[in-house]
Each structure stands twice: as C-alpha cells, then as structure tokens.
N, C-alpha and C positions, 0 to 999 in steps of 0.2 A: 064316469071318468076313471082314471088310473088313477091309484095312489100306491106309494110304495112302503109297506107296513111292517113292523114289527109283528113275528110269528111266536116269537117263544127268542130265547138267550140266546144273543150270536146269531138268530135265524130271522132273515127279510126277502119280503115277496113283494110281487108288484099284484094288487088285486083291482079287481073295478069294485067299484062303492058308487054309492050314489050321485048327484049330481049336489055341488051344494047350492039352495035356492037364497034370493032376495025375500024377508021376510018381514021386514022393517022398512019404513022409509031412509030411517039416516045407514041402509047398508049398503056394501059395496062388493060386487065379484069382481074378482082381480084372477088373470091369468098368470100363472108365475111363469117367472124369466131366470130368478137365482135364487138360491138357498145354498148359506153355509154351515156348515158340519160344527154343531156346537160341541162343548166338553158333557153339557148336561145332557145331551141325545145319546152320547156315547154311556152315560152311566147307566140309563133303561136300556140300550143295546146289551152293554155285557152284566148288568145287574137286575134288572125288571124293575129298577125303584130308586129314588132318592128319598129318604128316609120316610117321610109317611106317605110320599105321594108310588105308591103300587101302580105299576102297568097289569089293566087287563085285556090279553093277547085276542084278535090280532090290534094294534093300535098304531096308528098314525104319529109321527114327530117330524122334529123340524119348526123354525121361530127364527129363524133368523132368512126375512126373506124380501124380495123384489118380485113386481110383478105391473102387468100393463092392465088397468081398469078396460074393462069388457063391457059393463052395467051399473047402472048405480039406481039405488031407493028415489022414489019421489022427493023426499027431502034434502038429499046430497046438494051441498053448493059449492065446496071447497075442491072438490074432483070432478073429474069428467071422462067420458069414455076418450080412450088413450095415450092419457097419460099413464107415464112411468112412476110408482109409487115405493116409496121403503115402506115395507111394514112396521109397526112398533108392535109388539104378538101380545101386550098387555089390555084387557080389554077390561077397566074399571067401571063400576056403579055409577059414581058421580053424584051419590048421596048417602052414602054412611058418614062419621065419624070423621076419618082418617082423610079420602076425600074432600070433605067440605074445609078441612083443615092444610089443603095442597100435598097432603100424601096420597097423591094416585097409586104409588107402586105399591102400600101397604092395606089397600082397599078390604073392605072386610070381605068382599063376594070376588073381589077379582077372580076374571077367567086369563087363563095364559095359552096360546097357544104349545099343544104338543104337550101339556101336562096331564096326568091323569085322573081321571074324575072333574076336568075344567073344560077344553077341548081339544079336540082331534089338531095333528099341528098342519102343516105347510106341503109338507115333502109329499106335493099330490101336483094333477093339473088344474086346477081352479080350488079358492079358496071365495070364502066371501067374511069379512070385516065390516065392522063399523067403519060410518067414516071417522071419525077419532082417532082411530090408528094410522089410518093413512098421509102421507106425504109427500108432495111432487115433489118429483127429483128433481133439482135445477140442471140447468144446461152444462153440459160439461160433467157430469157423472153419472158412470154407466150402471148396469141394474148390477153385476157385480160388486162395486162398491156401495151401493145402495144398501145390498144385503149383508153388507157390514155393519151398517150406523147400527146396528142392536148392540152388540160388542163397543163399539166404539164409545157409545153414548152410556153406557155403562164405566168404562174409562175414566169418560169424562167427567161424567156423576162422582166418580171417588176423587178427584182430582180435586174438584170443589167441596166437598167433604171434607177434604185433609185444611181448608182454607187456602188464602194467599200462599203458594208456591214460589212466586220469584223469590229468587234467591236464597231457596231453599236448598238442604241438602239430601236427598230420597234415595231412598231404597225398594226394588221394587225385587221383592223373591219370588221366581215365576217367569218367565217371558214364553209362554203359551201367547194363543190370540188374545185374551185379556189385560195379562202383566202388558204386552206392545201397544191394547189399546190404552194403557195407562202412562207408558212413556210419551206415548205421540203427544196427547194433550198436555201432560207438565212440561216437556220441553216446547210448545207454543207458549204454555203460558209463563215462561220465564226460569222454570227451574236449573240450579245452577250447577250441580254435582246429581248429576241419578246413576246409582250403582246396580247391574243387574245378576241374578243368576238364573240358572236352568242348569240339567243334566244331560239337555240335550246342546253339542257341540253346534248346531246348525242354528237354534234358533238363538246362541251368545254372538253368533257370528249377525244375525240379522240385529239384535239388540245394538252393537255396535256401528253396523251401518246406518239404522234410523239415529242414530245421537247420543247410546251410553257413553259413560264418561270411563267407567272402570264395568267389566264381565269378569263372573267368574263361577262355576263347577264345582259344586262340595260335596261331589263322588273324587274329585281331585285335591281340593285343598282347602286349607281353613279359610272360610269363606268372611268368617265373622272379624278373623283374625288380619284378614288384608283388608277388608274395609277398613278397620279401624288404623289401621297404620298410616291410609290416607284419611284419614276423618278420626284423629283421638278427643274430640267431643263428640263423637257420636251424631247421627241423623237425626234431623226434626223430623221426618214421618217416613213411615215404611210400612209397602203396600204387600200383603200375603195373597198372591195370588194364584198357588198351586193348591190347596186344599191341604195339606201334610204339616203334621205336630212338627214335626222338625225345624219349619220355616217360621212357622210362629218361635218354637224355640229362641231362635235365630233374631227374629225379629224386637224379641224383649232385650235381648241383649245386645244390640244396632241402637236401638231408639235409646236419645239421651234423656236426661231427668224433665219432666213437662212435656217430652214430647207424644206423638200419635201411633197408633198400629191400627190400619186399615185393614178388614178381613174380606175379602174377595172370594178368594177359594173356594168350590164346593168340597168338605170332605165325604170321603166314604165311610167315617163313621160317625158315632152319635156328640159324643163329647170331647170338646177342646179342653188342655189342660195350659194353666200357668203358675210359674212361681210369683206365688203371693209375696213374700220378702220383696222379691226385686222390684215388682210393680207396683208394689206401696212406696220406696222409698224411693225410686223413683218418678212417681203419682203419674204414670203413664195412661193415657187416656188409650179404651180398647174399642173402637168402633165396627159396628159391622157396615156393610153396604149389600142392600137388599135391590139388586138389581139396577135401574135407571129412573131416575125420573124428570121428567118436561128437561130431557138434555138432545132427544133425538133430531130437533131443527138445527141446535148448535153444533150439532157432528158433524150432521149431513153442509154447515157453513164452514166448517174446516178442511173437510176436501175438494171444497168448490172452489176456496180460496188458496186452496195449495198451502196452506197450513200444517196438515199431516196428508201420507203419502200410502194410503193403504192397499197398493196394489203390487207393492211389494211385498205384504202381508200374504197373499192370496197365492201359495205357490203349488198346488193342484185343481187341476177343471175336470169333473167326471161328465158325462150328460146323464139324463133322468135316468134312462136303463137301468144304468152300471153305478146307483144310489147305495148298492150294499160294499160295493167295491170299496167307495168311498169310506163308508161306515169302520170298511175290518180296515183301514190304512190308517186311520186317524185312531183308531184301538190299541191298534198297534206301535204309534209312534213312530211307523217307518217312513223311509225316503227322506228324511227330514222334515214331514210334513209340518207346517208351521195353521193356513187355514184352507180345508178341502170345499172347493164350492159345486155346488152339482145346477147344471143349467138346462134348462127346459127347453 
C-alpha cells in the first residue's frame, strides 16, 4: 500500500510499505476516507520530536482519522465490513494499573497511533486497529467529521475536567482546532461568558461565529487587561491551549482566587514556569489534560445531534497525493488555516 511518510525535517514522500495484516481476532483493517492535520504531526514535521518521543526517518503520522472497515478478526462484534468508523488512535492494555483504575489514556503500555516507538500513524491507505478503537459513525455524519471526534473529544474531556461549566465564566487562550474544540462543548454545556484569543485574525473571526462572547489579539492589545474590564472577579477556569509561557502567564492572572487553569498545549520546550506568590495566594488549582478519555462516543453524539457544528472548523481539503502540501500549509499558519483534512 502507499503511505505518505516523513523523510527527514520539512521532508515527505509517498513510499509503498507493506500491507497491514489481521493478526488478532479482536482486530480490524479499515480503509481510510479522512484524516486531519494535527498540531502534534506538525511538531515531528518541523522538529523530528516531541520531547522524548524522537522520530526515526522514514516514519508514518497521522491519528486523527475516518475510515470504512474492509475486514475484521474472527472475534469482532461491534463492527462490520462497511461500516464508517472514527478512529480513537489510542490503543491501551486494558490491564495495568492505571487502566483497571478507568485511566485508559494514562496506560502504562499504551500505543498511540503516529507516535514514535508506539506505531506507525494513519496518513496511509489501510490501517488495521483493534476493535476498541473503533466506532460507527451514526447517520448523519460524514467521515470528515468523524475524523474530527479525536480533537473534539479531547475538548470535551477538559471541559469535564474543569467541572460543572454552566454558568461559568472561561477563558480559552488558543483558538487553534483544539481551543474551538474546547468552545464547542462549554458552550453546549451551558457556559455563560467564554472569552477567546489567538494571533491569528481568522480564527478570532471563527471563535466568534461558533459563540465567543468577547475575542481578542495580544500581538494587539492587552488582553488580560480587557478581560478583566468585563470580568473584574476574574474567570472560574481558563483553558491554555496554545502551548506558549505567555498564555499560561496570562492565564494566572484571569483565573480568580479557587479557581482552575487547564493545560492543553503541547509546548516546544521542556519546562513550564509560574509565579508561586500569585498561585499560592490565590490557591489556583493547575491541571494538565492528557489527551482524551472514554469522551470519543459523546463527541461523535454532539454532532449527530447538532449540538456543535464542526464543519465549519474544517476549512481546507487536500486528497492523499498533495499530504505534504497539507503539511507545509498548517506549518505555516497560512490561508487562515483553522483544520487541514486530507481524503483518500
């Protein structure tokens, strides 16, 4: 089969590789339909690594993805040959520790698709998954959106993280695909004031057409300083979701006394800093959020239900070919790209 691979920094090919086989009974080959261009794909694109996970060249990425089952394992019950499935690309043990205690996502063996030294990711023509990962799409959404619930359900996992949201008031620094999939779900579930930023003019402009309350640019203006003008108690919880000291900055000093700071971001470097003063006295609780976990059926039931609207999120289509096209556009932050999808 074709898959389209990372060669070295900034460099991708389309090579043939092997075929992948049914090797298990509970597994499943699934022909991909979509796959979208994550922020993490992008950091082994132009870095070769997220901090101890090294890419060794040439290597497969891609995790965020849709596809029609082709075959399944003798033991498969839950899928069938063709249906349309989301991937969830996390593929836990199901017996360590962490596991038997309902943290899938902190598994001690977990594999991830597209990670390195775990497995090869998506961005091919057939992959094969457990059936565990898998999930029929229901009626009414297409593998495009499918290949969103990874992002989404990550969202929505901090969402529930932060607690009861109605009538809260949030901040979300960030409005990348992640910070939007963090709006979509608080404003479902009731949030009352969510204040967003970015640097990028395009995606303030989509933050306010999904439902911000207040947008704003802090290459433009004090950002911390007009929230607060609308909000002089300050935010019950505020989501960092660009990776960047600044935002966290930002974010200690938004979030009022007892309240939350959710860490989403992946940064590019090793250690986050904070003022201890201000986080002690205001006993600010500092949470990370480590991906998703058991949220990917309740995603995939909020676009079914017209709850959140993520196809406005979706604003470039490449086909398989033109994979690196994709790649250097979302690197670049150009076109306004908000999420690039590439369809098979």
């Amino acid at each position: 089969m074709k898959a389209f691979q990372l060669t070295g920094i900034r460099k991708m090919r389309m090579n043939d590789v092997p075929d992948p086989k049914i090797t298990d009974p509970g597994d499943v080959l699934i022909r991909m339909k979509s796959l979208g261009v994550c922020g993490s794909d992008i950091h082994y694109y132009l870095n070769g690594k997220i901090g101890s996970q090294v890419v060794s060249f040439p290597f497969t990425t891609g995790h965020e993805g849709a596809g029609i089952v082709k075959a399944a394992g003798d033991g498969v019950t839950r899928v069938k040959p063709g249906d349309l499935v989301a991937i969830d690309p996390a593929m836990p043990c199901f017996h360590c520790d962490q596991c038997l205690t309902g943290r899938l996502h902190t598994c001690r063996n977990l594999r991830f698709l597209g990670n390195p030294g775990q497995a090869d990711g998506c961005l091919s023509e057939y992959v094969v998954m457990p059936e565990t990962s898998c999930y029929v799409v229901p009626g009414g959404v297409n593998a495009d959106e499918a290949a969103f619930i990874e992002p989404l359900s990550i969202g929505t996992y901090a969402v529930h993280l932060a607690g009861n949201v109605e009538g809260k008031n949030i901040g979300i620094l960030g409005s990348g695909p992640i910070g939007i999939s963090v709006l979509m779900p608080a404003l479902a579930y009731g949030a009352r004031h969510i204040y967003v930023t970015d640097k990028i003019p395009e995606r303030l402009a989509l933050a306010r057409k999904t439902g911000a309350y207040r947008t704003g640019n802090p290459d433009k203006e004090d950002i911390v300083a007009k929230i607060l003008d609308n909000e002089p108690g300050q935010l019950d919880v505020v989501f960092e979701c660009c990776g960047k000291q600044e935002a966290v900055d930002q974010a200690v000093q938004l979030v009022k006394p007892g309240g939350m700071i959710l860490i989403i971001g992946i940064p590019g470097f090793d250690i986050w800093t904070f003022p201890a003063d201000e986080l002690r006295h205001k006993e600010i609780t500092i949470r990370n959020v480590r991906r998703q976990n058991n949220c990917i059926g309740e995603a995939l039931d909020l676009i079914r239900t017209g709850k959140v609207d993520v196809d406005r999120v979706i604003t470039h289509l490449f086909p398989f070919e033109k994979s690196d096209e994709a790649y250097d556009l979302v690197a670049g932050y150009r076109d306004g790209v908000m999420k690039a999808m590439i369809r098979f």
